[in-house]
C-alpha positions in Angstrom: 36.5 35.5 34.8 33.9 33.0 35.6 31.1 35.7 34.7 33.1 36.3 31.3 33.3 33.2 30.2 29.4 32.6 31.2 28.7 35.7 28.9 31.0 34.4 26.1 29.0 30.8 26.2 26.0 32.8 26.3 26.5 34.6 23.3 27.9 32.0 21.5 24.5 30.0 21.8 22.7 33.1 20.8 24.8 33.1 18.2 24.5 29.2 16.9 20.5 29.9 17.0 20.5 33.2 14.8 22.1 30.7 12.1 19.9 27.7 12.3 17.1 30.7 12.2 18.2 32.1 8.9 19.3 28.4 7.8 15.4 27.7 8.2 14.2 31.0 7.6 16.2 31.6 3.8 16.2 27.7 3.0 14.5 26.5 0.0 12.0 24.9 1.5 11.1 28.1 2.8 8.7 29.1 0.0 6.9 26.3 -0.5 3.2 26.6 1.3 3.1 24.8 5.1 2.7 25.7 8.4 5.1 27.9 10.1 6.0 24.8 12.2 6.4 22.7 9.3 9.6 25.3 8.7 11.2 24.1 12.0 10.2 20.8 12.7 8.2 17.3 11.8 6.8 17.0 15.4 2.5 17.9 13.6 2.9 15.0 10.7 5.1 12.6 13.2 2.0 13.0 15.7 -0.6 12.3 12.8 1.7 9.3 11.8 1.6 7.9 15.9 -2.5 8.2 15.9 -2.8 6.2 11.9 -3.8 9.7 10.6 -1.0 10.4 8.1 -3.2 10.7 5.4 -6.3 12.7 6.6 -3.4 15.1 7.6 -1.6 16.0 4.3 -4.7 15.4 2.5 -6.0 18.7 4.9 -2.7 20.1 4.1 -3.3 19.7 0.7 -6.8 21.4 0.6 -5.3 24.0 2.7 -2.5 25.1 0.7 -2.4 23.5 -2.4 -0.8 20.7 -4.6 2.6 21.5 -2.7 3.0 21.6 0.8 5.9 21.3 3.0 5.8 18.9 5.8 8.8 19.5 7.6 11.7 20.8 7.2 13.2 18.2 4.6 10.2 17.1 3.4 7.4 18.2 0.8 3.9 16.5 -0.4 2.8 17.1 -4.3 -0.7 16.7 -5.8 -0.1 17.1 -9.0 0.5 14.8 -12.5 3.5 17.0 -13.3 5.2 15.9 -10.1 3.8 13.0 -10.1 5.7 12.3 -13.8 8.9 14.1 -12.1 9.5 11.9 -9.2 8.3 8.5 -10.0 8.4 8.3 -14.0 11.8 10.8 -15.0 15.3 9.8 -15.4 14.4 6.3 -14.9 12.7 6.4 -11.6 16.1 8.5 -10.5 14.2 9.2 -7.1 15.6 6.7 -5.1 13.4 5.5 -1.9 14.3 6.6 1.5 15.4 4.6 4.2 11.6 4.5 5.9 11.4 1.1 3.4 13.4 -0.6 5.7 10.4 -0.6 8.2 10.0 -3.9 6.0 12.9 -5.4 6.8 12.5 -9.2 6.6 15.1 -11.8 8.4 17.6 -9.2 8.5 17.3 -8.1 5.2 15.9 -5.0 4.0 17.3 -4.7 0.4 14.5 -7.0 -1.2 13.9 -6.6 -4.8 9.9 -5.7 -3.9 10.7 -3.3 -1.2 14.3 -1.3 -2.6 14.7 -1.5 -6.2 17.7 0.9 -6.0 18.1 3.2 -9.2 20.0 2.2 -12.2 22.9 4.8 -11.6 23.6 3.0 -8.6 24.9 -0.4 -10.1 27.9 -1.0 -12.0 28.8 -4.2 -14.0 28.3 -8.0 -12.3 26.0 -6.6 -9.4 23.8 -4.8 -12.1 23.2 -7.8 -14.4 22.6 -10.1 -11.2 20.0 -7.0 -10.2 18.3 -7.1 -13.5 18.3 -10.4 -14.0 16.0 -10.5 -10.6 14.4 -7.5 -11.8 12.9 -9.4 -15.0 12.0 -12.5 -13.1 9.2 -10.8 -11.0 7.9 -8.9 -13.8 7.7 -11.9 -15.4 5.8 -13.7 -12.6 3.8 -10.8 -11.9 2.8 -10.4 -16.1 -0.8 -10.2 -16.7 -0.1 -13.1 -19.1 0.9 -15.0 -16.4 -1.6 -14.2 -13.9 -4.1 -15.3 -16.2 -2.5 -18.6 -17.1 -5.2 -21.4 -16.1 -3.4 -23.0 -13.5 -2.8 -19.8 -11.9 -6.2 -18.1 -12.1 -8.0 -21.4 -11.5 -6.0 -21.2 -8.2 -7.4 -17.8 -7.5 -11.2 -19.0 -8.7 -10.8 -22.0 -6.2 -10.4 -19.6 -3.4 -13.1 -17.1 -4.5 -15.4 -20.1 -4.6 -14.2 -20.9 -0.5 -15.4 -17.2 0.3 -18.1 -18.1 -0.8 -18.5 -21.0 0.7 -17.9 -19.5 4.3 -20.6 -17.0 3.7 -23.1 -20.3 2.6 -22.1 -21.7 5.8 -22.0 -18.2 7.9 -25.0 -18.1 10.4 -27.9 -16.3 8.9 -25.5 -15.9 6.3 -23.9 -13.0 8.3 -19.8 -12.7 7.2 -16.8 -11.0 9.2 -15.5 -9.9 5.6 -12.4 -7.6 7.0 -11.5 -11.2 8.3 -11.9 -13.4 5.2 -10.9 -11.0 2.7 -7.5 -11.2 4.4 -7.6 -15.0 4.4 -8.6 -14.9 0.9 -5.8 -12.4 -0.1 -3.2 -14.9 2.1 -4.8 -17.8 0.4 -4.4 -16.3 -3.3 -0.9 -14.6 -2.9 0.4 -17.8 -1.3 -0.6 -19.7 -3.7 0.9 -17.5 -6.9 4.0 -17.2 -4.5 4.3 -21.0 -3.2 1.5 -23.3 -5.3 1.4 -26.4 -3.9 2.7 -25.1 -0.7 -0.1 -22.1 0.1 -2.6 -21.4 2.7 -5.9 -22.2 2.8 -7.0 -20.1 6.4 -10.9 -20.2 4.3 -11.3 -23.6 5.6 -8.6 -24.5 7.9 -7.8 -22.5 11.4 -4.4 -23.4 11.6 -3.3 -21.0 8.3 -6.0 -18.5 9.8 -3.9 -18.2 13.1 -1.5 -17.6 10.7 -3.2 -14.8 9.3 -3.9 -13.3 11.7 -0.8 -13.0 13.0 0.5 -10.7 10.2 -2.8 -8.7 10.0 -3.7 -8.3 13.7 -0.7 -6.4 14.3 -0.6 -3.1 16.8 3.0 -2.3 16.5 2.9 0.6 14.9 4.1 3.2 17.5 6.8 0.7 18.5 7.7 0.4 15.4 7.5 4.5 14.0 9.1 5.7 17.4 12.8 3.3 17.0 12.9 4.3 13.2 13.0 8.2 14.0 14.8 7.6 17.2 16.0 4.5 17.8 17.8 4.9 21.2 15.1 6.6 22.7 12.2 4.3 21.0 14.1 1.1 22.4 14.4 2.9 25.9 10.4 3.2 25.7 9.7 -0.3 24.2 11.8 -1.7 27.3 9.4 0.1 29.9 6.6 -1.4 28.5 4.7 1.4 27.0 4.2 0.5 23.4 3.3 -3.5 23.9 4.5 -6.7 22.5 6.8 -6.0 19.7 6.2 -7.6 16.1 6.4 -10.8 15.9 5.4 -13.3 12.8 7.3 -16.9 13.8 4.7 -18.8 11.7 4.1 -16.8 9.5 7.8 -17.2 9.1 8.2 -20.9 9.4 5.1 -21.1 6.5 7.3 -18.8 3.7 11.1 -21.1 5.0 9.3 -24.5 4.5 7.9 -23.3 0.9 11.3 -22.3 0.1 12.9 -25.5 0.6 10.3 -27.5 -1.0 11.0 -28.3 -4.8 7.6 -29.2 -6.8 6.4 -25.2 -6.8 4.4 -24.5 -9.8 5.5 -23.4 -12.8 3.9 -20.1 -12.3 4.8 -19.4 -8.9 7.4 -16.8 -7.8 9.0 -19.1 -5.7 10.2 -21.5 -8.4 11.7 -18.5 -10.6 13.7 -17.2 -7.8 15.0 -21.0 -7.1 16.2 -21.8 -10.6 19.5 -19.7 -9.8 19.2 -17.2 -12.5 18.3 -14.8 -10.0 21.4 -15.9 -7.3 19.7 -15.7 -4.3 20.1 -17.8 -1.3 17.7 -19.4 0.7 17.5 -16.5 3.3 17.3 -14.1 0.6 14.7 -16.1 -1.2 12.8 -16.1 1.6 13.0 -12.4 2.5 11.8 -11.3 -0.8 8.9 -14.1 -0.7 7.9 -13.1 2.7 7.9 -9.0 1.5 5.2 -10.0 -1.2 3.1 -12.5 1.2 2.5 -9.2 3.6 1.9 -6.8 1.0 -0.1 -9.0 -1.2 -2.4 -9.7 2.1 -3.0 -6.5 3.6 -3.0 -4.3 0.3 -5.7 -6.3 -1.4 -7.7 -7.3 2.0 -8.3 -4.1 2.9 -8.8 -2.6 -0.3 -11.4 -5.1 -0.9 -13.2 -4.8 2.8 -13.5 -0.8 1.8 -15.3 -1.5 -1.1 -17.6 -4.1 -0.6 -18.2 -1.9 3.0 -19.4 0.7 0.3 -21.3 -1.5 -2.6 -23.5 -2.2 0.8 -24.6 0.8 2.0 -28.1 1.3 0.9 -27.7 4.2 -1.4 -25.9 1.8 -3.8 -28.3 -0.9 -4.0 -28.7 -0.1 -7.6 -25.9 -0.2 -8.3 -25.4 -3.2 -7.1 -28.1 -4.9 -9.4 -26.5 -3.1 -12.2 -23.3 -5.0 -11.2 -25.1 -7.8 -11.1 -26.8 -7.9 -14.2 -23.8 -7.0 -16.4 -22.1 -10.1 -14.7 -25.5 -12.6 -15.1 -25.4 -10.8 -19.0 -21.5 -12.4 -19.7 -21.2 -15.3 -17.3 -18.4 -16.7 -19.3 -16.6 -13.6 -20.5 -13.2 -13.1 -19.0 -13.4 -11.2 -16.0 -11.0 -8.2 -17.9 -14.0 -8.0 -20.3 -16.9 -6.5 -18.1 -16.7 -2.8 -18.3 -19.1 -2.1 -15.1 -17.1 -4.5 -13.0 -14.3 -2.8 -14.1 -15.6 0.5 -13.6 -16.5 -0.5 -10.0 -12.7 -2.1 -9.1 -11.4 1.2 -10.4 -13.4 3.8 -8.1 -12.8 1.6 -5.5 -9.0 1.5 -6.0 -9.5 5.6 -6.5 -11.8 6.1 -3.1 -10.0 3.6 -1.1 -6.4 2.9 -2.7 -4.7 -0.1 -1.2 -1.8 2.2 0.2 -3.3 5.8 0.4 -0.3 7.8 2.0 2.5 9.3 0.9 5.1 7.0 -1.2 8.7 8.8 -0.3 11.4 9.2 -2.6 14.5 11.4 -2.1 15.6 14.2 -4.9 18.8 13.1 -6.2 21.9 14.5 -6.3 22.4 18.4 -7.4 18.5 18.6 -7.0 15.6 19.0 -8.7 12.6 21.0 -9.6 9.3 19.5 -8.7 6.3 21.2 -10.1 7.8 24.6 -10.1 9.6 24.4 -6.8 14.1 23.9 -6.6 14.7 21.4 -3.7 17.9 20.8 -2.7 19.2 16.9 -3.1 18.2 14.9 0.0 14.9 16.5 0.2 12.2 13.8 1.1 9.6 14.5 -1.9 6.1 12.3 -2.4 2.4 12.3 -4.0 0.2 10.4 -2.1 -2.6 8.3 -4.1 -5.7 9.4 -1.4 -4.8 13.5 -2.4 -3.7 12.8 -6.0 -7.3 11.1 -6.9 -9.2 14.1 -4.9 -7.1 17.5 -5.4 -8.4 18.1 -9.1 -11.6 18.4 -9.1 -11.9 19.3 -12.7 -10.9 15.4 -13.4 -13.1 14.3 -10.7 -15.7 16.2 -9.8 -17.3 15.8 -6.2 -13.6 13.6 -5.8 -15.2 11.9 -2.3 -18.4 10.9 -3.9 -18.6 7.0 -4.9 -19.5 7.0 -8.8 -18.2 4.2 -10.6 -20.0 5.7 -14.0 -17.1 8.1 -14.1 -15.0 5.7 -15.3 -17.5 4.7 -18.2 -17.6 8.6 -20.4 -15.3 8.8 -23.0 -15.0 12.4 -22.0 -12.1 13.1 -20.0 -10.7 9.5 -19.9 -7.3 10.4 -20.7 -7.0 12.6 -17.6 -8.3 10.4 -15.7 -6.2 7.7 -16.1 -2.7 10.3 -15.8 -3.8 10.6 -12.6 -4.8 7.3 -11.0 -2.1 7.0 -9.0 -3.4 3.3 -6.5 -0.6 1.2 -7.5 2.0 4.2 -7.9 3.6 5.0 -11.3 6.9 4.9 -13.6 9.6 1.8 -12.8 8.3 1.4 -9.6 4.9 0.9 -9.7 3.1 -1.9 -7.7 4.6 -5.0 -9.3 1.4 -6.9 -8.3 -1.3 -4.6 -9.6 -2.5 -7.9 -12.1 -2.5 -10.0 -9.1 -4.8 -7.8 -7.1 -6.6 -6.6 -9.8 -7.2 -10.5 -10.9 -7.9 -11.1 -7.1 -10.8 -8.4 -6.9 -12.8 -8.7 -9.9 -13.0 -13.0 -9.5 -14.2 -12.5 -5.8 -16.7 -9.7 -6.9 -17.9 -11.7 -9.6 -18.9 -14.9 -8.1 -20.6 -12.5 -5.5 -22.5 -10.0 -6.6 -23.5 -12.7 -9.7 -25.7 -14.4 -6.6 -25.9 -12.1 -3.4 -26.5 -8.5 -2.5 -25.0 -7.6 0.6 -25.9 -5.1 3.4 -24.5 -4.2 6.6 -25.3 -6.8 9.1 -27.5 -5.7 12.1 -24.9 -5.9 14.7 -22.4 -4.3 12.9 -20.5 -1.3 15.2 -17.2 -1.4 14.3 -15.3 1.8 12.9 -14.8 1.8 9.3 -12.3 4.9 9.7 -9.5 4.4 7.8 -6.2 4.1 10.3 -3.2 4.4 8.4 -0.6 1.7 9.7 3.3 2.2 7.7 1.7 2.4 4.1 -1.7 0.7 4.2 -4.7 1.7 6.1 -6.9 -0.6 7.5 -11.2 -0.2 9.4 -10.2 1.1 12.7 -12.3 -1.3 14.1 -10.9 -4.3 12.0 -13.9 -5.9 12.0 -16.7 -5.3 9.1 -20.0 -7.4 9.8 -21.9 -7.9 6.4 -25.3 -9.8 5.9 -25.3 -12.0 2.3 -29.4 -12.7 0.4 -29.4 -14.7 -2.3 -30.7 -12.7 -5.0 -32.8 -15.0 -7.7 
């Protein structure tokens, strides 16, 4: 009897397995290109994701197989500006974001406007006008118009004047820049988020600390392992094998004292949230503030220490006096008005976007088609900006060559531009793309108007990128650059 009912078991798990096989084997995922494994599991991206090497990875998958590849078994990667348009520009952004956004949690709260806008289908009556409501009060802080205001960009020219100023008072005029471009990024975002009430870590230690604090971090694996699997990720972080966990207590105690102070700026984010049109609480003002501090620091920080790593490699010292010229030429023309400069910001956002991996979204209800493919609703879909500016050579020929001039021919302008894909696309796109943008070119300006710069003689850090949850950072987190003053 014993041996019968062994057999019985036996065959029942045979059983269970020929399903999940043919489950696998016949789903619709089953078409798309990927590795056989991808079919069955996650276990080859989640392993890329642990070592910072997310994007090298589907970028490889890409070149391997095409402008779709599946990832896993619920999840593809597209390459393309049809599926680009599909999942982040169609039915009003109907893609809603997955849960991996609540890595970004912030005092409990994940549902931030910055970090979940959640689709328009989703909200009925009183809670959708309070949502749109908040909706139009960070557009409207993040405007170009407002970015540009003078007491707002004067801000932001004050702290491009303190880099500066560290690298006039830098011995032998030899600048940590992967350092000070995040203290400038912390200065300027504090100060659009908080002004009077922002950093200033360019000249004072204290808000450096700070700083560092939030861009230091090594939590990654601690952080990837309890969102996939939290029992067994907590079991792990209590034996000691991932490090300290997270932890930001000044750089939360610097966002709750802005928020209770009541003399912000007229142009600050902090003062439109605490008006009440946007019926937030303190907590919740402070969540959402504290989203856009992090963001607005590593995004722009390392998006600057990639370029500026390039501009100074010696193949691009012409370049560099080209750049230079053009900004000696129109000293007082609005930074928005020098083409080169421009061309430069935008081939650096295209070689090194600020947040190069995949952006997830999940295929609504009844499903969708994606660029040719059916996916069933629930499928994790994404493009990721790193394969979207590289995968169509056509647009941009040799894709991992540094050429600002393509940005300058007429010819082909229109693709171009569909595709640039650094501050994502549709209803979601980066709300503060004018910030960063604003950010880069004043810092570049008052530069590369006086310097040239070339990597410093003790300079042996990695610049590989390491991807952390959505940014990518130098490996080395360290990028030693030597500043002449150029006549």
């Amino acid at each position: 009897m014993a041996l019968l009912t062994f057999q019985v078991l036996l065959a029942a798990a045979a059983l269970l397995c020929v399903v999940a096989l043919a489950r696998k084997l016949y789903s619709p995922l089953a078409g798309v290109p990927g590795s056989k494994l991808s079919l069955f599991s996650s276990i080859q991206l989640r392993y890329h994701e642990m070592h910072g090497r997310r994007t090298a990875f589907v970028h490889s998958m890409h070149r391997r197989y095409g402008t779709a590849v599946r990832l896993g078994p619920n999840e593809v990667s597209f390459a393309s500006a049809s599926a680009m348009k599909e999942i982040y520009m169609s039915k009003g952004s109907g893609y809603d974001k997955t849960e991996f956004y609540d890595l970004f949690r912030q005092f409990g709260l994940s549902k931030t406007l910055l970090v979940s806008i959640l689709a328009t289908k989703l909200l009925t009556g009183y809670v959708f006008f309070q949502h749109s409501k908040r909706r139009r009060i960070l557009a409207d802080r993040y405007a170009n118009s407002n970015i540009m205001r003078e007491d707002s960009l004067h801000g932001i020219q004050q702290r491009s004047q303190n880099f500066v100023t560290r690298i006039k008072e830098s011995p032998q005029q030899n600048l940590d820049i992967y350092l000070h471009l995040h203290n400038y990024a912390f200065d300027c975002v504090t100060h659009h988020l908080f002004h009077p009430h922002g950093s200033n870590s360019l000249l004072d230690k204290t808000d450096e600390e700070i700083m560092c604090e939030v861009s230091f971090d090594n939590s990654l694996v601690r952080r990837l392992m309890i969102f996939y699997n939290p029992t067994f990720g907590h079991f792990l972080g209590k034996m000691g094998l991932f490090g300290a966990q997270r932890a930001i207590p000044r750089a939360q105690a610097l966002v709750k004292n802005a928020v209770k102070q009541e003399n912000s700026a007229s142009f600050t984010l902090v003062g439109a949230l605490q008006d009440g049109k946007g019926s937030l609480d303190s907590t919740q003002i402070a969540s959402e503030c504290m989203d856009h501090m992090i963001a607005g620091i590593e995004t722009t920080g390392d998006a600057l220490c990639f370029l500026m790593w390039q501009l100074s490699q010696p193949a691009y010292v012409g370049l560099q006096d080209r750049l230079r010229a053009e900004l000696r030429e129109n000293a007082y023309m609005s930074i928005h008005e020098l083409p080169f400069l421009d061309a430069v910001v935008k081939e650096g956002l295209r070689v090194f976007p600020s947040i190069p991996m995949s952006l997830p979204r999940c295929v609504p209800a009844g499903g969708a088609t994606v660029d040719g493919w059916w996916l069933p609703e629930g499928t994790t879909v994404s493009c990721q900006p790193f394969s979207m500016h590289r995968m169509d050579e056509d647009v941009f020929p040799a894709p991992d060559s540094f050429n600002p001039d393509r940005w300058l021919e007429e010819k082909g302008s229109a693709d171009r531009n569909r595709l640039f894909f650094s501050f994502s696309a549709g209803g979601r796109a980066c709300i503060g793309r004018h910030l960063a943008t604003a950010e880069m070119k004043t810092l570049l300006r008052d530069i590369y108007s006086h310097f040239r710069s070339t990597p410093a003689d003790e300079m042996a850090a990695d610049m590989m990128m390491d991807d952390q949850i959505f940014t990518t950072r130098p490996k080395g987190q360290k990028c030693l650059l030597k500043f002449t003053i150029v006549e």
